[in-house]
C-alpha positions in Angstrom: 15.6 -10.6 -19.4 16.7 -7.3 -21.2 14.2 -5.1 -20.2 14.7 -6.4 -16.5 17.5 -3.4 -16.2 15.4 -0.7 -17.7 12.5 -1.5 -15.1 15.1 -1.7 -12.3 16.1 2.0 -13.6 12.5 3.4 -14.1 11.4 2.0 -10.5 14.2 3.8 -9.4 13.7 7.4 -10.9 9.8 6.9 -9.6 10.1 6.1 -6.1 13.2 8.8 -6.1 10.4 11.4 -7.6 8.2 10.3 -5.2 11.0 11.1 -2.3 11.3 14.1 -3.3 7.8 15.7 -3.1 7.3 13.8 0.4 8.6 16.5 3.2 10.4 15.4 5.9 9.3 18.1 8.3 5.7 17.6 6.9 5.9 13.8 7.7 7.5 15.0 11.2 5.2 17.1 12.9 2.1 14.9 11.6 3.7 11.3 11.9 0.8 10.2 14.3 -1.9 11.3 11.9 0.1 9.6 9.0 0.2 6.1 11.1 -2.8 6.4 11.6 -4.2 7.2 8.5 -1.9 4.6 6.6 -3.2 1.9 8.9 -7.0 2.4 8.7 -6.5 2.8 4.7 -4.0 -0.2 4.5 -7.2 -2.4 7.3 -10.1 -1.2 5.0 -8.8 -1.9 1.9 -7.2 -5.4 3.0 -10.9 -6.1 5.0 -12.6 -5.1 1.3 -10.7 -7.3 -0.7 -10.8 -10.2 1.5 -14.8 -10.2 1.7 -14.9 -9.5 -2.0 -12.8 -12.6 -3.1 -14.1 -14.7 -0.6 -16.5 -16.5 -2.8 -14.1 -16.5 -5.6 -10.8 -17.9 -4.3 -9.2 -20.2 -1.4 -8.2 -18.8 2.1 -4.3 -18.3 0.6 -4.9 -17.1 -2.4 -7.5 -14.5 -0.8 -5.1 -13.1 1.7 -2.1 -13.0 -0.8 -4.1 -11.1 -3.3 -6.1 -8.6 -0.4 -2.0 -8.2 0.6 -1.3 -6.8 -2.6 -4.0 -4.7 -3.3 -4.1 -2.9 0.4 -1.3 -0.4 -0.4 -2.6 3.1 -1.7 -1.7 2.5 -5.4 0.7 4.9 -7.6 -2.4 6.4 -9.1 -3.0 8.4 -6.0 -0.3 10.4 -6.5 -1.6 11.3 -9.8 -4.7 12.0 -8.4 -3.4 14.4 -5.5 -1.2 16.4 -7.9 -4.5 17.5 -10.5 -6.2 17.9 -6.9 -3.7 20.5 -6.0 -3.0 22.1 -9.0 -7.2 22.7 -9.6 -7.0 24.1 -6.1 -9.6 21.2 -5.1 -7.1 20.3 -2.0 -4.4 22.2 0.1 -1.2 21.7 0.5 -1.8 20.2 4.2 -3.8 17.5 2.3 -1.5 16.8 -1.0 1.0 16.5 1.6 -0.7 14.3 3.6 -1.9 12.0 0.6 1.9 11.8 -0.7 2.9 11.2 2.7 0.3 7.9 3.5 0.7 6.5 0.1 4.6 6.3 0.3 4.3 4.9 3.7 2.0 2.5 2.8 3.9 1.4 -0.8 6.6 0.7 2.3 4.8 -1.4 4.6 3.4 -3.7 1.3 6.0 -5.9 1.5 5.7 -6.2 5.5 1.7 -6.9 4.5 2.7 -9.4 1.8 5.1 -11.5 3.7 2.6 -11.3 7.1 -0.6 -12.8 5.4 1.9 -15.5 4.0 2.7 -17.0 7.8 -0.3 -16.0 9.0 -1.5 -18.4 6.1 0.6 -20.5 5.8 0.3 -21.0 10.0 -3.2 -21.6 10.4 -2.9 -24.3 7.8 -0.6 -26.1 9.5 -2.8 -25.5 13.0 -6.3 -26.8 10.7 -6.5 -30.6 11.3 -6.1 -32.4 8.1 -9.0 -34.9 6.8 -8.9 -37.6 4.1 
């Protein structure tokens, strides 16, 4: 319980970091090619993991655990910023890569709590046998 407060804090100073490199104008003038983007990366990587666990888990705990994993993870930010600074990408694309990641770390919880009722729904639908 004491180092509950010092996560809190160093959450915080990360996603604030990460606000700060995103550009509003940027995200602006290419919002439809950021949707879009997020939404295929977000579909593939949910689509991957749920084939991949399938033989490994049940229908719930497949969907919660393809939820999680769908966002575009932290790393990628890591990733785009040696990109850029060894000139391998522009700054169109380490914009764009900042831009999806963000907006998909915001839609995870959305993701999360929709494979939950979707889940949880279908189970309730599926007739029960003894």
């Amino acid at each position: 319980h004491l180092i509950e407060p010092v996560r809190d804090v160093l959450s915080v100073v990360f996603f604030t970091t990460i606000g700060l490199h995103v550009y509003p104008l940027f995200v602006w003038s290419q919002i439809t090619l950021i949707i879009l983007l997020t939404l295929f990366v977000v579909s593939i990587k949910y689509l991957v993991c749920l084939l991949a666990l399938k033989p490994l888990t049940s229908e719930l705990q497949r969907s919660v655990i393809s939820a999680g994993l769908a966002q575009v993870s932290e790393f990628s930010f890591v990733l785009a910023s040696r990109g850029r600074k060894l000139e391998l990408i522009n700054r169109e694309v380490y914009l764009l890569i900042l831009s999806v990641t963000a907006a998909s770390l915001i839609l995870s919880p959305v993701i999360w709590k929709t494979s939950l009722i979707h889940t949880r729904n279908k189970k309730l639908e599926m007739p029960h046998v003894s």
